[in-house]
C-alpha positions in Angstrom: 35.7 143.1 91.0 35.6 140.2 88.7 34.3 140.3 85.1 33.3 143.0 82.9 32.1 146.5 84.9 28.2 147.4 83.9 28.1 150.7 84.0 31.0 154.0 84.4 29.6 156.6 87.1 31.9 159.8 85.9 32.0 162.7 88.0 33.3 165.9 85.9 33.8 168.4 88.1 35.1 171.7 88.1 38.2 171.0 90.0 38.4 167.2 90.3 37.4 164.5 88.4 37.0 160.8 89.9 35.2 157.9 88.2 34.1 154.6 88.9 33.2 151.0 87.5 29.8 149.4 89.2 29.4 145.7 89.1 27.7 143.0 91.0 26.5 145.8 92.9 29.1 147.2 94.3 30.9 150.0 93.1 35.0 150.5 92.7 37.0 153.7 92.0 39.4 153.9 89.7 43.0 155.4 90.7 45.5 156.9 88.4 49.0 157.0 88.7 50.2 159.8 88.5 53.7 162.3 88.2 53.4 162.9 92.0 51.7 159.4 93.0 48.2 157.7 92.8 45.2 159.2 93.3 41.5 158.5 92.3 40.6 162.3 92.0 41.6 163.9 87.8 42.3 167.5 88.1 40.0 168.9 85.6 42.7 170.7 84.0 44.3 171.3 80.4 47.4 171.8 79.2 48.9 172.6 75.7 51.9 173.2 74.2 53.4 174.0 70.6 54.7 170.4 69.2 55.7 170.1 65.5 54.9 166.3 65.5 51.6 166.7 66.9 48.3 166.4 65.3 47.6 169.8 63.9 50.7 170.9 65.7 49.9 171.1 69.2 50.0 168.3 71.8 48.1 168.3 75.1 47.4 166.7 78.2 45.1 166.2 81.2 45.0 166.2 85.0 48.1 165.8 86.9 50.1 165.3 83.5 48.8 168.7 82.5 50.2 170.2 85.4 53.6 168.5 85.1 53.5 169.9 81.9 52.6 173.2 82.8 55.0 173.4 85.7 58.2 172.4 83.2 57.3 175.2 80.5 54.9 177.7 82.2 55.7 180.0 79.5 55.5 177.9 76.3 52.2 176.2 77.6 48.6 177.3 77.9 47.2 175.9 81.2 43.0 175.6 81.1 41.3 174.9 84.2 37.6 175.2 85.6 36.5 174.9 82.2 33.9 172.9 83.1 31.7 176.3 84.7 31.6 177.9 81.2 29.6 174.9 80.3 26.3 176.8 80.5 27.4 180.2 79.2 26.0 181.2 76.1 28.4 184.4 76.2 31.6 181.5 75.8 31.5 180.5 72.1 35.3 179.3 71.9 38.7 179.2 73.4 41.8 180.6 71.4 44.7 178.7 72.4 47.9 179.5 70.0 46.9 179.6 66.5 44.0 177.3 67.2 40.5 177.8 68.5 38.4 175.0 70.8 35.0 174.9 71.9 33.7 173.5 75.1 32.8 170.2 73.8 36.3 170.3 71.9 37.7 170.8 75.6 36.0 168.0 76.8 36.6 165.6 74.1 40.3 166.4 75.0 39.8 165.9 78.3 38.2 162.7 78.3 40.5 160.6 76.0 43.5 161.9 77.9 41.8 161.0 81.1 41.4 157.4 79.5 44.9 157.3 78.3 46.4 157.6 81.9 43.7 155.4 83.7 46.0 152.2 83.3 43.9 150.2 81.1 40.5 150.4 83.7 38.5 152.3 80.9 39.7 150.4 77.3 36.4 148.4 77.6 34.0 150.7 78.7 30.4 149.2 79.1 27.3 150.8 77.1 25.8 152.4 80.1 27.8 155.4 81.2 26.5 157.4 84.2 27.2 161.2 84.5 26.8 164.0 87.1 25.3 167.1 86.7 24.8 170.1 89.0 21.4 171.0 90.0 22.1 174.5 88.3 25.0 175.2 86.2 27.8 177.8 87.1 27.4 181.2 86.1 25.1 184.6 86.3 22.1 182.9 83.1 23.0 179.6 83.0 21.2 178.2 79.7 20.7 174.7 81.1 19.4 173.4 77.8 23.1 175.0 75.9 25.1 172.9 78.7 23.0 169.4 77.8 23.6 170.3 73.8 27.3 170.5 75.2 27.5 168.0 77.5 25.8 165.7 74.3 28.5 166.4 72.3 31.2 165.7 74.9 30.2 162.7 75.8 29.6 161.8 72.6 31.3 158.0 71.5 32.0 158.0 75.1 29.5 155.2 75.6 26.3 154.5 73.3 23.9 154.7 76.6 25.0 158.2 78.4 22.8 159.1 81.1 22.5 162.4 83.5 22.3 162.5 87.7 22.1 165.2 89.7 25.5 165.2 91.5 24.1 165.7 95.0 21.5 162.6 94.1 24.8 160.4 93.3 25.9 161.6 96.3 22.7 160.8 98.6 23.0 157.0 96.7 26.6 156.5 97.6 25.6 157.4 101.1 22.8 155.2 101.0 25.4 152.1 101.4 26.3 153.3 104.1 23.0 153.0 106.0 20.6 150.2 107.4 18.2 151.9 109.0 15.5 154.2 107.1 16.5 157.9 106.9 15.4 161.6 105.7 18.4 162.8 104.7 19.4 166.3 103.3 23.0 166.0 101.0 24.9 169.1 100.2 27.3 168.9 98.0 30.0 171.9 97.7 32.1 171.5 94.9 34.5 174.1 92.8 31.7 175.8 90.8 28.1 174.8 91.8 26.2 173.5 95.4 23.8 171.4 94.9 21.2 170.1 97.2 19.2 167.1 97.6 16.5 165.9 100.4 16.1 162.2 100.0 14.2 159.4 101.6 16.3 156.3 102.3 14.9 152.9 103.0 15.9 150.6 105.3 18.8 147.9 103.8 17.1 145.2 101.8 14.1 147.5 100.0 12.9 147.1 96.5 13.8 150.8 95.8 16.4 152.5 98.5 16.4 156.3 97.6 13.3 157.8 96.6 14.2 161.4 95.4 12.0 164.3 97.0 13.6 167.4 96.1 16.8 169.5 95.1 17.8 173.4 94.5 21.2 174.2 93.4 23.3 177.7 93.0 26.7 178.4 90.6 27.9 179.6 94.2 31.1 177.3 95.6 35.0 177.2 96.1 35.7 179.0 92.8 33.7 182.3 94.3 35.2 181.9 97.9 39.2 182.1 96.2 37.6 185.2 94.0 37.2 187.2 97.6 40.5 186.3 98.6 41.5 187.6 95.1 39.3 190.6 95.4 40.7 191.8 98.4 44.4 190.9 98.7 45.8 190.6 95.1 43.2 192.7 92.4 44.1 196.0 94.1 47.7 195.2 93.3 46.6 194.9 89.8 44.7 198.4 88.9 41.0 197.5 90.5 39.4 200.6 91.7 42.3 202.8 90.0 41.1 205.0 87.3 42.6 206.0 83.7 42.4 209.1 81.2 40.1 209.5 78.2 40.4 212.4 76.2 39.8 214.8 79.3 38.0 212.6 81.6 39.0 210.2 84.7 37.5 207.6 84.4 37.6 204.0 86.8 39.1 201.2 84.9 36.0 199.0 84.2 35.7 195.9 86.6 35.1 193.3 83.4 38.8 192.9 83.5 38.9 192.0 87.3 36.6 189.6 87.3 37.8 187.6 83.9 41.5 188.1 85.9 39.9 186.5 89.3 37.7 183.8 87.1 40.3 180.6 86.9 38.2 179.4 84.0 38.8 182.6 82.0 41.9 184.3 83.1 44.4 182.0 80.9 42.6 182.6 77.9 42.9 186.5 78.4 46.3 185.4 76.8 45.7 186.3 73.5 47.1 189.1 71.5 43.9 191.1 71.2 43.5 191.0 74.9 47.0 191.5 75.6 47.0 194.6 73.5 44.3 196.2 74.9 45.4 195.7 78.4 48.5 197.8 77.1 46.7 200.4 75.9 45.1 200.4 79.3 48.4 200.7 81.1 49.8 203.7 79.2 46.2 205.7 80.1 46.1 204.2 83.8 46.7 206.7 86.2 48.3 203.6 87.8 50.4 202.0 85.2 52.4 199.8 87.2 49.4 198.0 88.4 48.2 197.1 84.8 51.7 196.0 84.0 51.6 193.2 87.1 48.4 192.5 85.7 50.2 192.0 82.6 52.9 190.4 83.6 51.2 187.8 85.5 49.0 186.9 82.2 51.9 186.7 80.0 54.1 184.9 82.1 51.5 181.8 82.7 51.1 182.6 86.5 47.1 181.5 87.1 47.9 178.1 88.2 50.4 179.2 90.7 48.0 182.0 91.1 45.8 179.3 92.1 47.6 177.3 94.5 48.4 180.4 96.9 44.5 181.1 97.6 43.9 177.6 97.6 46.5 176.8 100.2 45.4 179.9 102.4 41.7 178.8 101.7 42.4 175.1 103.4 44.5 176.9 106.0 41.5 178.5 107.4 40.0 175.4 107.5 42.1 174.3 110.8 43.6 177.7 111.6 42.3 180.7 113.0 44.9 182.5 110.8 47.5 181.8 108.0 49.8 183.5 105.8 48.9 184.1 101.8 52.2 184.4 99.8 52.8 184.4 96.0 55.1 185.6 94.0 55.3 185.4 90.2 55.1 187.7 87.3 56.7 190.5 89.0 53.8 190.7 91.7 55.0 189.9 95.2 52.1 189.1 98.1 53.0 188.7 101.7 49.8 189.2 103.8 48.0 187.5 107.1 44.5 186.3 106.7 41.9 185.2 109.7 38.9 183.3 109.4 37.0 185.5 110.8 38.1 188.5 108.4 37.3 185.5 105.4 34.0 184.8 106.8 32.7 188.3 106.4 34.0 188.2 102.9 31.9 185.4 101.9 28.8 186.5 104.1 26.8 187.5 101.7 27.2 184.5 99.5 26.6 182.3 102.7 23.3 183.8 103.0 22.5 182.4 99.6 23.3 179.4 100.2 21.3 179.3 103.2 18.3 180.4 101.0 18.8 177.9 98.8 19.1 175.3 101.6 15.3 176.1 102.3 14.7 176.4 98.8 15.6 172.2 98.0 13.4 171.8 101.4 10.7 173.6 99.8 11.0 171.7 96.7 10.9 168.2 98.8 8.0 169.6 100.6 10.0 168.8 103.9 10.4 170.6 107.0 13.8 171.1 108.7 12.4 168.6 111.6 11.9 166.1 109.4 15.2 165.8 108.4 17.3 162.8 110.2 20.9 163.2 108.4 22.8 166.1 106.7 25.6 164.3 104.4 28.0 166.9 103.3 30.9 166.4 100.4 32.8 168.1 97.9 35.8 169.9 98.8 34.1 173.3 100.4 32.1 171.2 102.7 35.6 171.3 104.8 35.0 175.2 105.3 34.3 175.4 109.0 31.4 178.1 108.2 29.6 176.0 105.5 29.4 173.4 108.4 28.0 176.2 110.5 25.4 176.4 108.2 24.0 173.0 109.0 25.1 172.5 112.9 23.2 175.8 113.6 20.0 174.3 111.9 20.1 170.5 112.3 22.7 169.8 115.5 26.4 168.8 115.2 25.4 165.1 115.4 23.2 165.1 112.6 25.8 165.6 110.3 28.3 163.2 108.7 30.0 163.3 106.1 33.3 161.7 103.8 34.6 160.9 100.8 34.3 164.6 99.7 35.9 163.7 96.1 34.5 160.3 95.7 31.7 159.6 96.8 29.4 161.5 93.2 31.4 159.3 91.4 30.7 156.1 94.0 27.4 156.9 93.5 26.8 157.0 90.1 28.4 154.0 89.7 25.9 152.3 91.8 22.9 154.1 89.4 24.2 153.0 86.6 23.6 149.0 88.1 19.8 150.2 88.1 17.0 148.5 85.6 15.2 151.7 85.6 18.2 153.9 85.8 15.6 156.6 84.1 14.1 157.1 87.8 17.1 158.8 88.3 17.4 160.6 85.4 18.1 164.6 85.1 
C-alpha cells in the first residue's frame, strides 16, 4: 500500500487478535514479529510480573511476548488470557493481580498499547476511523450487551477519535465478498474461542453500488473455549476433587461445582490466584474427603500451570481434527494426565452444545427471513470451524460443495478493514 491507511479493521478476539490497514480499497494485514517468528494473529493474552522500575511496580506484556514471558518465570508471573469473554459479565467487576487491581477496560488498555508497541511501526499513525468487531452476542450465561459497549467505549478509548462496531461474522461475510464476482446468498459462520456468530447476507455481483446487503444474524457465547471445558470436565476435573464430597459439622456434603467451572474457565482460572481464594481452597482440602485432589487443584493454581493447562486440550482438540484418536498428556503442578481420546467419544461430549448451535443456525435464518434453499454459499472461519463435526453441521444441511471457507484468523479483521473504506460505514454499524 502506498500512503497513509484510511481506516484500522481490529479483530479482538478471545484467543487471537489480527488487525488490518484498508486503503485504496484494498485491505493489508499487519504481521508481527514475534519471539517464535512472524505472524499476523496477537494472542489475546496478558502477562505481568513484579518489576521495581516499572510504572506502579509492575511491568506487562501482550501476545506472544506475554507468553515468553510467562514461559521464563511461570511462577513470578500472572498469565491472563480469554479475558475478552468477561467483557459482558456484570458479575466481573475487577481483576486482582499482585497488589494491584484491573478492570476490563484497564485490561484492554494494556492490551492494546502493547499490541501497538510490537506491531513494527504499522500502527504509530493510526487514521481517525478505526473499525472494530463485535460478536453477535457476548460470551457468558446474561450477557449485559449494553455493560460490554460501556467497556468496550472505554477501551477503545484514544484509540482512534472515530471508533465504530461490526458484527464479526458481517466483517467476515465482507472479506469474503472480494472473493466473489458473481451474486450470492451466503450464510457466514464464524466459530471463534468464545462466541459463534452468524450472518445470512446478500452479495452482489462485482462492480455494484453497494455489495453486501445485511439480512440477518443470531449469535451464542458457545465456541472453542466450551469444547476444551468437556475435555477438562471429563479427563482432568475429576483429578481435582469434582464430584468428591467434604465434611461439615456432621454432614457429607459434594464440594460445590463453582470451583470447577472457574478452574475449567481459561478467563478466570489465573485469577483464582489470590490469597483469599487460595485460602479457602485450603480449607476445602483439609474437610475433603479427597484431600489430595484439592491439593493438585492447588498446586496447579499456585504453580501458574493454566497456560500449559491450555495447550494440552488445545493440542488434543486440533488432533481430533485429522485423527480419529490422539493422546492428551500434561503434567505440571504435581498432576500427571496420560489418557486416549477419539472423536467420536468428543463428539458426544459436545452434543448437546452442537444442537445449540444448530438452533441458532435457524435462528440467523429466521432473522434474515431466508429459507435453507435459498442459501448459495456457507463461508466458515474462526479457529473451531476446523472441527470436523461443526462442518457436519453445514454439509448435512447445505451439501459439501456449498461450503468454502479460509483465512479462519484473518479474514474479520480483512474485513473490517474494507468497512472502514465505506462513506456510509454506519450501514454497517452494530
Amino acid at each position: 500500500m502506498t500512503g497513509s491507511p484510511r481506516a484500522i479493521g481490529l479483530d479482538f478476539g478471545t484467543t487471537n487478535s489480527v488487525v488490518a490497514l484498508g486503503h485504496d480499497g484494498a485491505a493489508e494485514m499487519i504481521g508481527f514479529d514475534g519471539p517464535l517468528g512472524h505472524d499476523s494473529a496477537f494472542r489475546s493474552a496478558l502477562c505481568f510480573w513484579q518489576d521495581d522500575a516499572a510504572r506502579g511496580g509492575l511491568a506487562s506484556d501482550a501476545g506472544p511476548w506475554a507468553i515468553a514471558e510467562y514461559l521464563e518465570y511461570p511462577e513470578e508471573s500472572r498469565f491472563l488470557q480469554s479475558f475478552k469473554t468477561v467483557a459482558a459479565s456484570a458479575s466481573f467487576d475487577t481483576a486482582s493481580i499482585f497488589h494491584k487491581r484491573y478492570r476490563f477496560e484497564d485490561l484492554g488498555k494494556i492490551f492494546l498499547d502493547r499490541l501497538v508497541a510490537h506491531a513494527g511501526g504499522a500502527l504509530n499513525d493510526r487514521p481517525a476511523r478505526i473499525v472494530v468487531g463485535r460478536p453477535v452476542e457476548y460470551a457468558g450465561g446474561r450477557p449485559d450487551h449494553a455493560l460490554a459497549r460501556q467497556r468496550y467505549d472505554a477501551m477503545f478509548a484514544g484509540f482512534g477519535t472515530e471508533v465504530h462496531y461490526v458484527y464479526e461474522p458481517l466483517a467476515a461475510a465482507y472479506s469474503y465478498a472480494s472473493r466473489l464476482a458473481e451474486p450470492a446468498t451466503i450464510l457466514v459462520a464464524d466459530f471463534g474461542g468464545g462466541t459463534s456468530d452468524f450472518s445470512v447476507v446478500r452479495i452482489e455481483a462485482a462492480g455494484a453500488v453497494q455489495r453486501c446487503t445485511p439480512l440477518g444474524h443470531a449469535g451464542i457465547g458457545i465456541a472453542g473455549d466450551r469444547f476444551d471445558y468437556h475435555i477438562l470436565d471429563r479427563l482432568v476435573l475429576p483429578l481435582l476433587g469434582k464430584g468428591s464430597h467434604y465434611r461439615s459439622f456432621d454432614k457429607i456434603l459434594e464440594i460445590p461445582r463453582s470451583w470447577f467451572n472457574d478452574f475449567g474457565d481459561w478467563s478466570r482460572l489465573a485469577l483464582m490466584r489470590s490469597p483469599k481464594i487460595l485460602a479457602e481452597l485450603e480449607r476445602l482440602r483439609r474437610t475433603a474427603i479427597d484431600g489430595e485432589a484439592i491439593g493438585r487443584m492447588i498446586a496447579v493454581i499456585e504453580k501458574e500451570q493454566g497456560y500449559p493447562l491450555n495447550e494440552a486440550v488445545g493440542r488434543a482438540k486440533r488432533a481430533l481434527s485429522t485423527a480419529e484418536t490422539t493422546a492428551f498428556s500434561f503434567r505440571g503442578g504435581g498432576l500427571s494426565i496420560e489418557a486416549e481420546l477419539d472423536r467420536t467419544q468428543f463428539e458426544e461430549w459436545v452434543s448437546a452444545d452442537v444442537a445449540r448451535l444448530e438452533e441458532t443456525v435457524d435462528r440467523a435464518l429466521n432473522a434474515a427471513g431466508t429459507a435453507m434453499s435459498a442459501i448459495d454459499r456457507v463461508f466458515l472461519t474462526g479457529g473451531t470451524s476446523l472441527i470436523p463435526r461443526i462442518r457436519r453441521i453445514f454439509a448435512d444441511r447445505f451439501g459439501e460443495a456449498a461450503i468454502d471457507s479460509g483465512g479462519e484468523l484473518t479474514s474479520i479483521g480483512h474485513g473490517l478493514a474494507l468497512i472502514g473504506l465505506e462513506d456510509d460505514i454506519q450501514a454497517w454499524g452494530a
